[in-house]
C-alpha positions as a Python dict, from the first residue, in 0.01 Angstrom:
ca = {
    (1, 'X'): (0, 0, 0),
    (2, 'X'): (-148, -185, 302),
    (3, 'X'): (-115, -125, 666),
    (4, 'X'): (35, -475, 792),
    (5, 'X'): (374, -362, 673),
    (6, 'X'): (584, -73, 814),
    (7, 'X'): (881, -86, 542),
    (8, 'X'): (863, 13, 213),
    (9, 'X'): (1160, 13, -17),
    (10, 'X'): (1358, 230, -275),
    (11, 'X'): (1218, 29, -580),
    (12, 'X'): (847, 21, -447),
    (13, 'X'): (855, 389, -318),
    (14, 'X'): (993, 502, -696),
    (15, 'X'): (715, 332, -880),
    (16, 'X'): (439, 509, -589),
    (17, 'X'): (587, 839, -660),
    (18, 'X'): (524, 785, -1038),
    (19, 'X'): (212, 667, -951),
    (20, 'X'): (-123, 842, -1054),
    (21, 'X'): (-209, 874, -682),
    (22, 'X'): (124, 899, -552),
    (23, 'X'): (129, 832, -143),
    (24, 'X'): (212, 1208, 131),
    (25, 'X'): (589, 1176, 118),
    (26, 'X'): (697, 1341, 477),
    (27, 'X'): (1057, 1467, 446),
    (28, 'X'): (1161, 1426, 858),
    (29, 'X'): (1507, 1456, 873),
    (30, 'X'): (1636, 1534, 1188),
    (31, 'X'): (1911, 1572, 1455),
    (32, 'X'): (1969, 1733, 1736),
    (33, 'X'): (2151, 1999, 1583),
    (34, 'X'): (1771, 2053, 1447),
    (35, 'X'): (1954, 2060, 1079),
    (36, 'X'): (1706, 1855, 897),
    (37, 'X'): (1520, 2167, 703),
    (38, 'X'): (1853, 2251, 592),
    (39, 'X'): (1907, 1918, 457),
    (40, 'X'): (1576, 1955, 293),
    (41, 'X'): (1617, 2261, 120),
    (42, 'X'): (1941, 2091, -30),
    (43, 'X'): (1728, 1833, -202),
    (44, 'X'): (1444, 1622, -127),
    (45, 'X'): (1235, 1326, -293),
    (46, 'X'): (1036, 1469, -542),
    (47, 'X'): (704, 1594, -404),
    (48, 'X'): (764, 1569, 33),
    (49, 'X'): (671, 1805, 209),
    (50, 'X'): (946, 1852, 513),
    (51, 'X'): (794, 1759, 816),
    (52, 'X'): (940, 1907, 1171),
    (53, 'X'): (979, 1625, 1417),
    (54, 'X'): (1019, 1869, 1692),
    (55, 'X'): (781, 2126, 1637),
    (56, 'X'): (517, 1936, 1424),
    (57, 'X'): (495, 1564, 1560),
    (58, 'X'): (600, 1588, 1925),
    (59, 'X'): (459, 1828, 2213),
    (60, 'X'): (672, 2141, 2362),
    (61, 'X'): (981, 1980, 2597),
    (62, 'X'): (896, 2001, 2921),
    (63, 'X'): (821, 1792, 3228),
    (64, 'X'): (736, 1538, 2998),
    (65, 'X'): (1067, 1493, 2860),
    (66, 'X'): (1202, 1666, 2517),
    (67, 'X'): (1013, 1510, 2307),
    (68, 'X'): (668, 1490, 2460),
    (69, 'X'): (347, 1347, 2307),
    (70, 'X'): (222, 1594, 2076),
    (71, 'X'): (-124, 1744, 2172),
    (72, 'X'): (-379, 1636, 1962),
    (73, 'X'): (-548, 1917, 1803),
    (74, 'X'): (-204, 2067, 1745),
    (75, 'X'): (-73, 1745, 1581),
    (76, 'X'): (-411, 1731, 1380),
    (77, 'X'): (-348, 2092, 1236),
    (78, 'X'): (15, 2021, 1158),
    (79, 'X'): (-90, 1687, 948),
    (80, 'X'): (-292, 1915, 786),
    (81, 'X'): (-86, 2165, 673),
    (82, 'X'): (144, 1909, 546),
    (83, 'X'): (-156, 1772, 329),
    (84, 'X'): (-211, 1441, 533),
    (85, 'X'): (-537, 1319, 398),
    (86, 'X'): (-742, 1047, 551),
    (87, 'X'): (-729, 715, 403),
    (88, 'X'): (-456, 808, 164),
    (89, 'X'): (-116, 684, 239),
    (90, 'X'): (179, 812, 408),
    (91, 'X'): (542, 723, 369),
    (92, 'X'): (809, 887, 565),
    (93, 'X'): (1220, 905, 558),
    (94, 'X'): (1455, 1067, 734),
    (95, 'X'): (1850, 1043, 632),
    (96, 'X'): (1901, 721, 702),
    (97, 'X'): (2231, 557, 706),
    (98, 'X'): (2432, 287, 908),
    (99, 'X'): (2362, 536, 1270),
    (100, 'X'): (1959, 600, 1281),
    (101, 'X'): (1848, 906, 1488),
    (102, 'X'): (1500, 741, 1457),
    (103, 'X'): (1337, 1080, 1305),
    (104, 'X'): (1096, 822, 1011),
    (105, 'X'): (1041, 574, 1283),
    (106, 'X'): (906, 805, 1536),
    (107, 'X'): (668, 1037, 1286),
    (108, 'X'): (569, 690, 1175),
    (109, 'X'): (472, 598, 1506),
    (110, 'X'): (303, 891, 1567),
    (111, 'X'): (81, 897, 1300),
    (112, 'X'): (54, 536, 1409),
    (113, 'X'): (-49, 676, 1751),
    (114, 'X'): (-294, 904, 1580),
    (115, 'X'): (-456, 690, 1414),
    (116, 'X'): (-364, 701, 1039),
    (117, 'X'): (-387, 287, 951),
    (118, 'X'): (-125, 323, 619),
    (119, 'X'): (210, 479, 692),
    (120, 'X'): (492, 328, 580),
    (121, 'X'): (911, 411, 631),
    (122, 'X'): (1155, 443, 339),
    (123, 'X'): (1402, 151, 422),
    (124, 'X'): (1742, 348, 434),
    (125, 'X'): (1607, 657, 406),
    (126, 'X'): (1752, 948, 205),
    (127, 'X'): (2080, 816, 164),
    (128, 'X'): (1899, 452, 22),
    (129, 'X'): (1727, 695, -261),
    (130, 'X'): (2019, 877, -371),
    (131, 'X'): (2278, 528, -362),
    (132, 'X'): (2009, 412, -600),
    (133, 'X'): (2106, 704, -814),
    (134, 'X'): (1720, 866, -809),
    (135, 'X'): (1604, 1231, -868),
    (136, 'X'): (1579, 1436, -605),
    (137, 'X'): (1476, 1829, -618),
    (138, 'X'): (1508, 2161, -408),
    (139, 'X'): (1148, 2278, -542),
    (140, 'X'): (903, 2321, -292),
    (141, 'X'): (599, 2211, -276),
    (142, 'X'): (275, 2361, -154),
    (143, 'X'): (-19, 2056, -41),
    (144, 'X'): (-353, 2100, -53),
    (145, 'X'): (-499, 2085, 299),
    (146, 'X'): (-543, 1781, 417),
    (147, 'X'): (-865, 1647, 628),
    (148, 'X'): (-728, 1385, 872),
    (149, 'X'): (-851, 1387, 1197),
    (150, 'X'): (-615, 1280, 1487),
    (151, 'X'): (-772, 1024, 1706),
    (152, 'X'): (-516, 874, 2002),
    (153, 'X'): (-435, 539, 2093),
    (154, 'X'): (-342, 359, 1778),
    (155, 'X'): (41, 256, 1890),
    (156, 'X'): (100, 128, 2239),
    (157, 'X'): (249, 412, 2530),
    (158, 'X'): (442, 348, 2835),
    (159, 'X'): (490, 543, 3151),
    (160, 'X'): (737, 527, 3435),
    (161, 'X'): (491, 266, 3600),
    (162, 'X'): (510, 32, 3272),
    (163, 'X'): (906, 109, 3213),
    (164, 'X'): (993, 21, 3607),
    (165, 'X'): (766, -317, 3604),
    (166, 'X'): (997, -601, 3655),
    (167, 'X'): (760, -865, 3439),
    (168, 'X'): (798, -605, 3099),
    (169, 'X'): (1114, -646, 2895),
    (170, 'X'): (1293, -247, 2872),
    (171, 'X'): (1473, -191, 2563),
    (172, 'X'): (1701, 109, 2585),
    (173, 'X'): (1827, 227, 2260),
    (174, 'X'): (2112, 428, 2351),
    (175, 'X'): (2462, 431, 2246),
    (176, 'X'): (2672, 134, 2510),
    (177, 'X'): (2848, 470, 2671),
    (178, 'X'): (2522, 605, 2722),
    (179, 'X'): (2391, 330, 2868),
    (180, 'X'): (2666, 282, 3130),
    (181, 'X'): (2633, 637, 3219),
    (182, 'X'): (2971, 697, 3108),
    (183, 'X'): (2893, 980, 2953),
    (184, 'X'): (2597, 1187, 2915),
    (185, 'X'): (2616, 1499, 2602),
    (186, 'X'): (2243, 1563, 2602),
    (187, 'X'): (2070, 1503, 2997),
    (188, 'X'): (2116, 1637, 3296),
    (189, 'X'): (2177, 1317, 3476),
    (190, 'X'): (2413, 987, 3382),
    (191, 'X'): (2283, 574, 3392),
    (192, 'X'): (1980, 389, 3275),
    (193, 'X'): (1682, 247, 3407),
    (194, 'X'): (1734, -13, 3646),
    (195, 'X'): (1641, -354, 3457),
    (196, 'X'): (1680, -211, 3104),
    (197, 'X'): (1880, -396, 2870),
    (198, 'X'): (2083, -229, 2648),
    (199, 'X'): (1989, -264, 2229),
    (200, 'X'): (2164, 27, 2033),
    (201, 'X'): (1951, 148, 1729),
    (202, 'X'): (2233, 75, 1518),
    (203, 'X'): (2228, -261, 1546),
    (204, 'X'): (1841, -258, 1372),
    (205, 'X'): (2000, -178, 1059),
    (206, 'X'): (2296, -325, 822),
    (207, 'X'): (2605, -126, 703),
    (208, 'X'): (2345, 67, 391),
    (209, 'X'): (2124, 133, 672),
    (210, 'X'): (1860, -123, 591),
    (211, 'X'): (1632, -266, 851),
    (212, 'X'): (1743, -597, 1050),
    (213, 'X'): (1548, -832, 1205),
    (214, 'X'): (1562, -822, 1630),
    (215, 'X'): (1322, -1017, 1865),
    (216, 'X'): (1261, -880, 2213),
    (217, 'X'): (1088, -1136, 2491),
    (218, 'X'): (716, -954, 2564),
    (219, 'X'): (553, -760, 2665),
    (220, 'X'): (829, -525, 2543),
    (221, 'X'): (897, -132, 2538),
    (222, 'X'): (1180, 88, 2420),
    (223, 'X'): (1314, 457, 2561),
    (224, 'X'): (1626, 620, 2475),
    (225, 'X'): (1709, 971, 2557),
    (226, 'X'): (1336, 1145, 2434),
    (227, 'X'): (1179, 870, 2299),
    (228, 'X'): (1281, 908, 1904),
    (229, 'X'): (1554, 652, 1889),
    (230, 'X'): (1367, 409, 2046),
    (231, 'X'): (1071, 449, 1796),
    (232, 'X'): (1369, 260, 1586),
    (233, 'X'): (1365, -50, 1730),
    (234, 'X'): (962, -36, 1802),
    (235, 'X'): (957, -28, 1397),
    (236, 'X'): (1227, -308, 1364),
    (237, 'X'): (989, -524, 1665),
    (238, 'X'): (699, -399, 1460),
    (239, 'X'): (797, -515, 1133),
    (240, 'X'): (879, -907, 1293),
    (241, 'X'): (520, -910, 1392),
    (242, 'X'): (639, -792, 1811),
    (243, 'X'): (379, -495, 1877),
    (244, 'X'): (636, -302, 2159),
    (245, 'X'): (518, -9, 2350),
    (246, 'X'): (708, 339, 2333),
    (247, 'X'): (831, 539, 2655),
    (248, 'X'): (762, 837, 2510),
    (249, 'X'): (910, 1090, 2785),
    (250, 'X'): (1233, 836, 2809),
    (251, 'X'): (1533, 930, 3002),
    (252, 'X'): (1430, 1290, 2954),
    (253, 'X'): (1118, 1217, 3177),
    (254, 'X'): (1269, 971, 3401),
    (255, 'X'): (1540, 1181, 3540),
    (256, 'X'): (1275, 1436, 3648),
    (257, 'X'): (1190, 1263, 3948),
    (258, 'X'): (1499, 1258, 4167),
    (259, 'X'): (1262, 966, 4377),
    (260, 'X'): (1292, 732, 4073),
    (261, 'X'): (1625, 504, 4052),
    (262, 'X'): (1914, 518, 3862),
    (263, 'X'): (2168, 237, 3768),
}
């Protein structure tokens, strides 16, 4: 595996995992029902280790949105309880399917963030493995401890200063309805950021879930509600060679500031 790539398909992951040094396989399956363990302990790619997107890869919610940069000694602890080694690769999935929550892309930016150079997404995820008619498992496994060590900055970060700037290009992820401030299931408060144009996650991926191509004019960012979704279309930017920026705290963080305007 090399780092210059963020995909990684069925047919390539199944002859790693056979592999005599078979890459971490992260299990991060997630919604915000928080069902993904669940999901997990129903069956799982041989040998991942489920990894908690909410209380593993991102920091408690807060004034920094819901899904917060993680801290870094924290994060650095988790990666090594899930066996994260240094300079051994990383691949992660999450359900997948034709509506991504964005769960793989944002652990893979994260580790991104934290430095790690090889981590790689399952294209389609879950549901990709199991249409190919692989094995799966409900054993659990127990990694050795890894030794990574977390050092920031490897993926780009917006703030609010970087999201409101007229000259950047605002991707916002969210579902049209969202977007419009129709309606609002999750936030406190209804709209978008003035200037953002709308790009659903959806409409990164084909009908079996499987990355598309999308261009964005630069320098670019994405946010969505708490910055997981729109780690989906920084990976689909990422993989066309675009290197976008992630507003982590996202709508979540925005709204916080009653100062900062709403269309």
């Amino acid at each position: 595996m090399t780092a210059n790539r963020a995909i990684l398909n069925v047919a390539a992951l199944a002859e790693l995992v056979r592999s005599a040094q078979p890459p971490t396989l992260l299990d991060v399956r997630w919604t915000l029902a928080k069902d993904g363990r669940v999901a997990y302990a129903a069956g799982h790619l041989p040998g991942a280790v489920f990894a908690d997107l909410d209380e593993d890869l991102c920091g408690p919610p807060g004034a920094g949105g819901r899904h917060p940069l993680p801290d870094p000694a924290a994060l650095e602890a988790a990666l090594r309880r899930l066996g994260v080694r240094a300079e051994h690769p990383v691949v992660v999935y999450d359900a997948g399917g034709s509506n991504p929550t964005g769960a793989a892309a944002r652990a893979w930016w994260t580790l991104r963030w934290a430095g790690l150079r090889d981590v790689r997404v399952l294209d389609g995820g879950y549901a990709a493995w199991m249409r190919d008619g692989l094995p799966v498992t409900t054993e659990i496994p127990e990694p050795d401890e890894g030794d990574v060590t977390v050092t920031p900055g490897g993926m780009p970060v917006w703030t609010e200063v970087e999201a409101s700037d007229s000259r950047n290009t605002l991707l916002d992820a969210r579902v049209e309805k969202r977007f419009r401030g129709e309606v609002e299931p999750v936030d406190a408060v209804a709209g978008h950021i003035p200037g953002a144009i709308n790009l659903p996650a959806a409409e990164t991926v084909d009908e079996n879930g499987l990355l598309k191509s999308i261009e964005a004019k630069e320098p670019a960012g994405a946010y969505c509600g708490s910055g997981v979704t729109a780690a989906q279309l920084v990976l689909a930017l990422y993989e066309q060679g675009q290197h976008a920026a992630l507003y982590v705290g996202s709508w979540s963080h925005w709204i916080t500031d009653p100062k900062r305007p709403i269309a």
